[in-house]
N, C-alpha and C positions, 0 to 999 in steps of 0.2 A: 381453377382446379378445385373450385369448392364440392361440386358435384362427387357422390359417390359411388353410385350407380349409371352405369353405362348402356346403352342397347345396341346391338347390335343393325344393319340395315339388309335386309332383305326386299330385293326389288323395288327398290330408291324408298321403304318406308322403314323406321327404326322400331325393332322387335325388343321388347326385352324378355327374354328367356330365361334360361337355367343362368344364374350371375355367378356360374363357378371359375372364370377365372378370375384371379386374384392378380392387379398389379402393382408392384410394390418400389419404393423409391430407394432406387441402385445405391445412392451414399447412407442415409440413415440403415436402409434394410424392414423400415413403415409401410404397413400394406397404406395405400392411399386411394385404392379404385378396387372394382367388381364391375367386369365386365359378361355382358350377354354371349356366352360359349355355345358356336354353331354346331348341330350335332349333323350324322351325316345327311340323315331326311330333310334340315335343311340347306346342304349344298346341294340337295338335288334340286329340292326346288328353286334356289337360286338360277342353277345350271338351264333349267327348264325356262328360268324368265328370262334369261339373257338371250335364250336360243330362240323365243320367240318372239323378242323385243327386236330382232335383225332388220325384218324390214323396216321397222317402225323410224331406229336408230339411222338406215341407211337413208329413209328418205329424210330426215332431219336434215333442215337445210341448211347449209356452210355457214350463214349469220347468224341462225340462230345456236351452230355449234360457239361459234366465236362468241356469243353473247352469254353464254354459261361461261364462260374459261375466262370471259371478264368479271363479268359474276364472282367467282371463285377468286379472282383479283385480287375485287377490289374487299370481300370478304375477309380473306388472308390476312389484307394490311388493315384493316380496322382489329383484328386479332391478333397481332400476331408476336405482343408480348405474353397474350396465352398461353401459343403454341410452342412459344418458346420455352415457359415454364414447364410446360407438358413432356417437350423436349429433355429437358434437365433433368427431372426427376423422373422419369420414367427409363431412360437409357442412360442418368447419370454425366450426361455430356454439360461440362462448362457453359454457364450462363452466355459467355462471350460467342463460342462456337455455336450452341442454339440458336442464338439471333439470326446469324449467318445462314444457319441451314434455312432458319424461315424465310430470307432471303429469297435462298434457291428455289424455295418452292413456288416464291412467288412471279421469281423471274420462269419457270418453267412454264407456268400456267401462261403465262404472259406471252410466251415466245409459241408453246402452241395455237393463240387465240391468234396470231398473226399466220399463223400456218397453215391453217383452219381452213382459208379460204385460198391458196396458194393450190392445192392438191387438183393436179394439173395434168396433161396428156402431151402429145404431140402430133402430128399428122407425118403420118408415110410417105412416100412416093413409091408407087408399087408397079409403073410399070417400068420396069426393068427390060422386058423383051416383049416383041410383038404380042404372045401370047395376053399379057398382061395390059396391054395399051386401054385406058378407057375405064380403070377401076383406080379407088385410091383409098385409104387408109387411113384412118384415126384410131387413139388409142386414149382411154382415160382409167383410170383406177377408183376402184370402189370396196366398198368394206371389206375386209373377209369373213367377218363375221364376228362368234362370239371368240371372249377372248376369257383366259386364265390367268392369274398373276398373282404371284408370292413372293412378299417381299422379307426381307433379313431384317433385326434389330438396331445396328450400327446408324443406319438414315433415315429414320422413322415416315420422314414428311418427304425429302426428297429422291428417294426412290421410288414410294409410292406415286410421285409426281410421275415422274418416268415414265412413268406406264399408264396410269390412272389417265393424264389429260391427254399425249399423242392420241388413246382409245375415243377421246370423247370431238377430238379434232377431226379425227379420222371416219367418227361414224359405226364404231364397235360398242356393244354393249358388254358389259363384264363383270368378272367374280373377281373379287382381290381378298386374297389370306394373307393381314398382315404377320409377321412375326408376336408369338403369345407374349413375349416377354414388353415387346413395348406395341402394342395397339390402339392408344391414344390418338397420337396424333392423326390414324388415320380414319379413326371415326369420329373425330374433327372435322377431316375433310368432307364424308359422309355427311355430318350433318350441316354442311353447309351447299354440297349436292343436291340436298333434299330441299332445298329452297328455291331451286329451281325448275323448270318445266319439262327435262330430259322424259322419253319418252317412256312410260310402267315398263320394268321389268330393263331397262338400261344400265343399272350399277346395284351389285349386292357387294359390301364389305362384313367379311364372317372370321372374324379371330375361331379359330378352331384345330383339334389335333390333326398331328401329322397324319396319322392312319385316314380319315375323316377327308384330309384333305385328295387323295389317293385320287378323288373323281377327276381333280382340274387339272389330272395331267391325265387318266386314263380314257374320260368320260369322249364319246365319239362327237358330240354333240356340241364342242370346244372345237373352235377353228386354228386355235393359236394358243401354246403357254409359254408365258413370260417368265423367269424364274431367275432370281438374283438372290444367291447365298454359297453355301457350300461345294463342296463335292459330290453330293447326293444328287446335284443335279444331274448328271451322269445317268443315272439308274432313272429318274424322269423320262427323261429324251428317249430310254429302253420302253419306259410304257407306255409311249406317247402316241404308239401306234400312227398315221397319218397327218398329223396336225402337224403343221410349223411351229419350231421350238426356236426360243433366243434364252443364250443362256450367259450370266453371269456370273462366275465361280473364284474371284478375287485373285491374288496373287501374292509372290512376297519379292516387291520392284528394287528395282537396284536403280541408284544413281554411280555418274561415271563424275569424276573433277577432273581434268585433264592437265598437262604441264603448264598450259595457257589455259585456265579458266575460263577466263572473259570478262572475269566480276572480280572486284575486291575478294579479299579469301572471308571477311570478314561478312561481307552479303552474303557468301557460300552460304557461310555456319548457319545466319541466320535463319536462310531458306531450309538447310538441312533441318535443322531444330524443328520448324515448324511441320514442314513434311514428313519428319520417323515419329511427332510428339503431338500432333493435333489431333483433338479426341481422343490423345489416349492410346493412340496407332490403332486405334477400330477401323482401317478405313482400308479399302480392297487396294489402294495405288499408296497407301503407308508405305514410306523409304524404308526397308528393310534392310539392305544390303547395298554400303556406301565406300566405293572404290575409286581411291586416291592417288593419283599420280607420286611415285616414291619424293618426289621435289617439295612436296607439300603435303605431308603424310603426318611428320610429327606436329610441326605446324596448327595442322588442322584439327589433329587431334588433342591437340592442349585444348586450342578452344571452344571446340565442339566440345569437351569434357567439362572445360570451365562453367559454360553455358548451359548445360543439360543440370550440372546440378542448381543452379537455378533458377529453375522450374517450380513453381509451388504447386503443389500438391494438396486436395485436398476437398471442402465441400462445393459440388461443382455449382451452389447459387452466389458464392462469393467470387464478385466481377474480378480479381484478381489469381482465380484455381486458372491453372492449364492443364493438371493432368490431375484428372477425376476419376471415378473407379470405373475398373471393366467391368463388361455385364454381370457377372458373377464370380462367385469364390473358386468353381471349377475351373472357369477360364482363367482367375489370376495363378490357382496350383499348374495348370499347367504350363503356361507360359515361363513361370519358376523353374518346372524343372525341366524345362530345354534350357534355361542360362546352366544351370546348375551342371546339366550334362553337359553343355560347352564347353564351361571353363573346366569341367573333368577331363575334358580331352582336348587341353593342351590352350585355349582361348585366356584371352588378359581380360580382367573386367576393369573397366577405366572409370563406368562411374557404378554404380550397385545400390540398391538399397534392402530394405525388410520388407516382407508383402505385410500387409495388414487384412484377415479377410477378402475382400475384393481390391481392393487400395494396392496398387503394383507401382513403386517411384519409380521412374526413367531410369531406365539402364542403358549404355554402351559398352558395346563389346570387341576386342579387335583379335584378328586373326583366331577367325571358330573355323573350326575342321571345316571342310569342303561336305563332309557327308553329315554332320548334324542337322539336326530337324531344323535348327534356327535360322540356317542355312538354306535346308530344300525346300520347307514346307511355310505356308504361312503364319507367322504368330501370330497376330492382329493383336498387337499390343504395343506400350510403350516400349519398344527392343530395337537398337539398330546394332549392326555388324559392320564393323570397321579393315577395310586392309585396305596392300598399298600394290603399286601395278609398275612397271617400268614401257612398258610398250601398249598402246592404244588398240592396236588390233587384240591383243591376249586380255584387253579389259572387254574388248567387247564380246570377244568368246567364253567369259566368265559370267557375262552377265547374260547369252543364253544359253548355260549350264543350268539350267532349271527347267522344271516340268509348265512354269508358269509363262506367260506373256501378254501383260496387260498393260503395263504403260512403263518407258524406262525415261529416265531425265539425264542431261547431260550437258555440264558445264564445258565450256571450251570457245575461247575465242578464233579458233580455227575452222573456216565454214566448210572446208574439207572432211574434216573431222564428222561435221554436224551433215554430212552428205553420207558420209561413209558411216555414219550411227544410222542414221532414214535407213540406208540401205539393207545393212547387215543385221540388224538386231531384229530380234523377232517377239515380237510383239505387236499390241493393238494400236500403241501411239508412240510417239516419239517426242520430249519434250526437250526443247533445246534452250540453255539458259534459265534453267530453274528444274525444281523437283519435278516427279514424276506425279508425286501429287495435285499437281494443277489439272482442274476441271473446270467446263464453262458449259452450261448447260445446253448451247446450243448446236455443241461440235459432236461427231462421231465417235461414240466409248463403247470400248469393250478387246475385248484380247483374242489370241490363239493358244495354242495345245490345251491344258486344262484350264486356262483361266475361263475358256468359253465357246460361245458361236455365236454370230451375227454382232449386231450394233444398237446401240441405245444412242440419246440424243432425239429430239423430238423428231425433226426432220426423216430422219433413217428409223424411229419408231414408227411412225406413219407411215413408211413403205413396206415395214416385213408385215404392220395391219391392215394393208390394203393389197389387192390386184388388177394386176393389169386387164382388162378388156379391150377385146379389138372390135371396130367397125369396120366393114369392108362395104363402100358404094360403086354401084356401077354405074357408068353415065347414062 
């Protein structure tokens, strides 16, 4: 992180341009970097190399996709207490959690390079009826083309992973807008991109404004935009004109404890703790809303309370922080005053503490109004919501009373129960025996109603970046 200056990569070469954005480290509040700020003349040209990098990219051949993504690898882990620093002070996230996400990125890149050469077809049987006797069918998938991709602050490296390596498994060339506030890590990744032989005009990374970025979800010339953040995505998918959209719009997930657990109550808390309090609840499947069978309600709530206050809090390079500041001081005021409105209307606050500038301590809350924000909307903060349930069918009608649906968790030794949870809850995944927060980069994520469309997961990335084509032989 000595480096002060950054450039950005247009069509796999690093540009350094206008160095007006500024990125500044989340806990001090130190600027520490000046990066190269894309204006729109260069997202065009970007847009312009990617579109005509397609064939280039398509015919790149399967080993040698897979020999970049090991490249990238083996990259990662020779770096990747870099990236973990880069991690920490750029988004503020715990030294501990950093490591972890470097992990991910590296297991992502890793599980695309196996998949890389996997991208496969099947053969028909197409005579069905006379008419048809004597002909038969093959089917294989190939690029789609160019691709868009805008990723949130919250996963700097492994979001970008997300998308960045399914694209390059796949045979897609692409434009990635990281989020301005943390763009390190992913011109990180760029510059380790740039080390290998991808074909000109295959990968442009442009930290740049949102207005600016207007083209990679309007531009006709984009086969696909990727998009993982907010609710804005919504109003994308409106300009997106033609192009296949996947969209990732987070949620605020609810866990269920049941009268039978399954777990010690004591495993419960701890899983809970980590799932409402990892990173600081930055996280789109962060336990927001945690609904306790009334047998085990006070119970759990001692020591869920016990245990939340401590948590240490603090500068997220000290191996010992778990809860480090949110991205900024905006996001800590507001999160504030949804607790503040909560317990106005009528909510217990169990544990509380003072904001400090960005620095938000663990709060738990129990019995908040049904219609408060903390409730409907997402915090994406250190906040959970506590009540208590007497019947398992009215928990699970509670938990989808919300706009969201992206991943619910649900303890209970009853496989009934965890049948009748698959079944009924609506949402993108179902975890049984632990938070909602559990991810593994290699399984199918993503939600319904607002939390989304389509699926991420490199596997199921690789099929919304590719189509199907058919062969028809005649004998």
């Amino acid at each position: 992180m000595k480096r002060k200056r950054w450039p950005y990569y247009l069509a796999n070469r690093p540009v350094q341009a206008d160095t007006a954005l500024e990125v500044v480290d989340k806990f001090s509040g130190e600027r520490v970097a000046r990066c190269a700020f894309a204006d729109a003349e260069a997202i065009d040209a970007a847009i312009a190399a990617a579109h005509g990098a397609r064939a280039a990219m398509a015919a790149f051949p399967p080993d040698a996709r897979r020999a970049v993504l090991e490249h990238c690898v083996a990259r990662f882990r020779a770096r990747s207490e870099e990236l973990a620093l880069a991690l920490c002070i750029e988004a503020g996230k715990p030294i501990r959690d950093a490591r972890g996400e470097v992990t991910r990125l590296i297991d992502t890149f890793r599980i695309a390079a196996d998949e890389s050469v996997r991208i496969g077809g099947e053969v028909l049987e197409l005579a069905i009826s006379p008419r048809t006797r004597g002909y038969r069918g093959m089917t294989r998938r190939v690029p789609i083309g160019a691709c868009s991709f805008i990723t949130p602050f919250n996963f700097p490296l492994n979001l970008v992973a997300h998308k960045v390596a399914p694209a390059i498994a796949a045979g897609c060339p692409f434009v990635l807008k990281p989020a301005a506030k943390t763009p390190l890590g992913a011109l990180i990744i760029g510059e380790v991109l740039a080390e290998t032989d991808l074909p000109a005009g295959a990968f442009s990374i442009l930290p740049c404004s949102n207005e600016d970025a207007a083209a990679l979800a309007e531009d006709e010339r984009i086969a696909l935009l990727s998009f993982t953040g907010g609710l804005v995505g919504w109003d994308l998918k409106a300009r997106a004109g033609r192009k296949k959209v996947t969209l990732e719009l987070g949620g605020n997930a609810a866990c269920i404890v049941d009268a039978d657990p399954g777990r010690p109550l004591a495993e419960v808390v701890e899983r809970l703790v980590f799932g409402a309090y990892y990173q600081s609840g930055q996280s789109c499947i962060s336990v927001q809303r945690i609904l306790v069978h009334r047998d085990h309600h006070d119970a759990l709530a001692k020591q869920l309370a016990a245990a939340v206050r401590k948590l240490k809090a603090g500068d997220p390079r000290d191996e010992a922080t778990f809860i480090g500041p949110v991205i900024d001081e905006d996001a800590a005021k507001r999160i504030d005053g949804w607790i503040d409105a909560a317990i106005a209307g009528g909510a217990t606050a169990l544990v509380r503490g003072k904001r400090r500038g960005n620095m938000l301590p663990a709060a738990l809350l129990r019995d908040v109004p049904r219609d408060a924000d903390l409730q409907r909307k997402e915090a994406f903060g250190p906040v959970a919501c506590l009540e208590a349930f007497d019947d398992f069918d009215d928990a699970l009608a509670r938990v989808n009373d919300s706009d969201f649906g992206l991943q619910a968790g649900v303890f209970t030794g009853s496989i009934a129960h965890a049948m009748r949870a698959w079944d009924r809850l609506e949402v993108g995944g179902v975890v049984v025996g632990d938070v909602p927060s559990f991810r593994v980069d290699n399984m199918p994520y993503g939600g319904v109603k607002h939390s989304g469309l389509g699926r991420e997961g490199v596997r199921w990335a690789i099929h919304d970046m590719t189509e199907e084509r058919l062969l028809v032989l005649r004998d």
